[in-house]
C-alpha positions in Angstrom: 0.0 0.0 0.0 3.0 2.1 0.7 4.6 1.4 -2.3 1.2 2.6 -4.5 0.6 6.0 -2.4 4.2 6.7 -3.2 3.7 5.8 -7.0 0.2 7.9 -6.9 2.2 11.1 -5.9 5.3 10.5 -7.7 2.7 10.9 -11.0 1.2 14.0 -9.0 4.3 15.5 -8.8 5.2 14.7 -12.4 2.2 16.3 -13.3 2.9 19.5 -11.6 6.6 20.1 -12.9 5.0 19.0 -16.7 2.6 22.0 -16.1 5.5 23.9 -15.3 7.3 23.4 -18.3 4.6 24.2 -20.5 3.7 27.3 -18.3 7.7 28.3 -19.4 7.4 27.2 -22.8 3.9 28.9 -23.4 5.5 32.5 -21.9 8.6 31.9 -24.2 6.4 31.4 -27.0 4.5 34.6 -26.2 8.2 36.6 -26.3 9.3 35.7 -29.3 5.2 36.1 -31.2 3.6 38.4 -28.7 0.5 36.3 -28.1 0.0 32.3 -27.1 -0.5 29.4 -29.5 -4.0 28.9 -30.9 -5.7 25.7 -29.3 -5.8 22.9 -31.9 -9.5 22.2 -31.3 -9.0 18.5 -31.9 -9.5 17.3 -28.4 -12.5 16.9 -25.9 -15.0 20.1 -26.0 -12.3 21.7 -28.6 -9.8 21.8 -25.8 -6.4 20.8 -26.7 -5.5 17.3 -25.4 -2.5 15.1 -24.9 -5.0 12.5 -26.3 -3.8 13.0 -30.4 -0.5 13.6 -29.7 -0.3 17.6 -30.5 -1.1 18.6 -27.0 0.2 22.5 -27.9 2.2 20.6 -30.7 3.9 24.2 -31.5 5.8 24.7 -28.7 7.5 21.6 -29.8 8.3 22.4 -33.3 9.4 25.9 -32.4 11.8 24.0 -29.7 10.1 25.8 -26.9 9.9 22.1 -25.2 11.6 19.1 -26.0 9.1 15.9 -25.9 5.5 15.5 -26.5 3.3 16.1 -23.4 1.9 13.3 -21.8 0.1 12.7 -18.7 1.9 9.5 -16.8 -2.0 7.7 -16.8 -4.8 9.9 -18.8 -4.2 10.6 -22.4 -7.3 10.0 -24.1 -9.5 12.6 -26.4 -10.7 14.2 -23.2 -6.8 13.8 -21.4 -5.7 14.6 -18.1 -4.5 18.0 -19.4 -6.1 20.6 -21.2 -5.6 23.9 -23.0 -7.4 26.6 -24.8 -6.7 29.8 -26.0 -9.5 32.2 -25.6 -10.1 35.5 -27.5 -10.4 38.9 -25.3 -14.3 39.6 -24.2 -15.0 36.0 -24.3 -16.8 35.5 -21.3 -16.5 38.9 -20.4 -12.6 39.0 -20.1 -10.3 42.4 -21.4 -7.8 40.6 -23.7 -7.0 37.2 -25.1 -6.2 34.7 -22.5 -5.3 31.1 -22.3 -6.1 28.3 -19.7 -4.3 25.1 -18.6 -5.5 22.7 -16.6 -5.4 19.3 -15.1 -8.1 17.8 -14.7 -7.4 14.6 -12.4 -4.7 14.9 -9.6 -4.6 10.9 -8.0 -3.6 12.1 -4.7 -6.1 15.0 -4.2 -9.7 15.7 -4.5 -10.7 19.3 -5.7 -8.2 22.1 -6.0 -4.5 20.9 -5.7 -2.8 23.1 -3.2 -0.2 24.2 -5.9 -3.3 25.1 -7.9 -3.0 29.1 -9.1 -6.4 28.9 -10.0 -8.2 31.0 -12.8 -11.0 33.4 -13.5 -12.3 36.4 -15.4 -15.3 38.0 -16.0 -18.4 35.7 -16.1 -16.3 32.4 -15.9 -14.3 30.5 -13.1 -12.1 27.9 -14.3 -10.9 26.7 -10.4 -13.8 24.5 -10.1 -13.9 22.6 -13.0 -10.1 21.1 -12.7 -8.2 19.8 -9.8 -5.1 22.1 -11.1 -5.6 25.2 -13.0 -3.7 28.3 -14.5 -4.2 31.0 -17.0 -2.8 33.9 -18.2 -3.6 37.2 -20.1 -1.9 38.0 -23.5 
């Protein structure tokens, strides 16, 4: 049992420092084009999932990370992780915006405590993922 809680937040954590990496990637993509990659629409709900293998395929080709992203358990159409990229006054918010999330932490049940969460105008993303960030263009 040990053994299983320890594999259960060794994926947790694994999940976190991915997020991470992308969070870095998707600013260093915004300095060198001045806004964030467009979501591919090919996953669950159009959100961009790990589930097709193009999970915010750009940053790869533009070098901006180094492997495909994949969640160590979840990588179906829906996936453990999810991005969009939202245009300004969509739901009420000033400028374009994107939002991250993972959906599924093993270890935790609603908001991770490393969660940023994210809102804006009409809409609150915090609620509807275990793990959440966003960030204004």
């Amino acid at each position: 049992m040990a053994g299983s809680r320890a594999r259960i937040a060794a994926r947790d954590a694994e999940r976190i420092n991915t997020m991470g990496q992308v969070v870095l990637a998707l600013e260093r993509y915004h300095e060198k084009y001045r806004q964030y990659p467009v979501s591919d629409n090919a996953g669950c709900g159009g959100w961009d999932t790990p589930g097709n293998g193009t999970f915010i395929d750009v940053l790869r080709t533009e070098g901006f990370l180094t492997t495909p992203v994949r969640d160590p358990k979840t990588n179906d159409s829906c996936g453990n992780y999810r991005y969009y990229k939202y245009a300004a006054s969509t739901y009420g918010c000033p400028a374009d915006y994107y939002v991250l999330q993972i959906m599924d932490m093993e270890k935790t049940s609603g908001a991770h405590k490393e969660s940023k969460g994210w809102a804006c105008g009409s809409r609150s993303w915090t609620a509807e993922a275990e793990w959440v960030t966003g960030h204004y263009q």
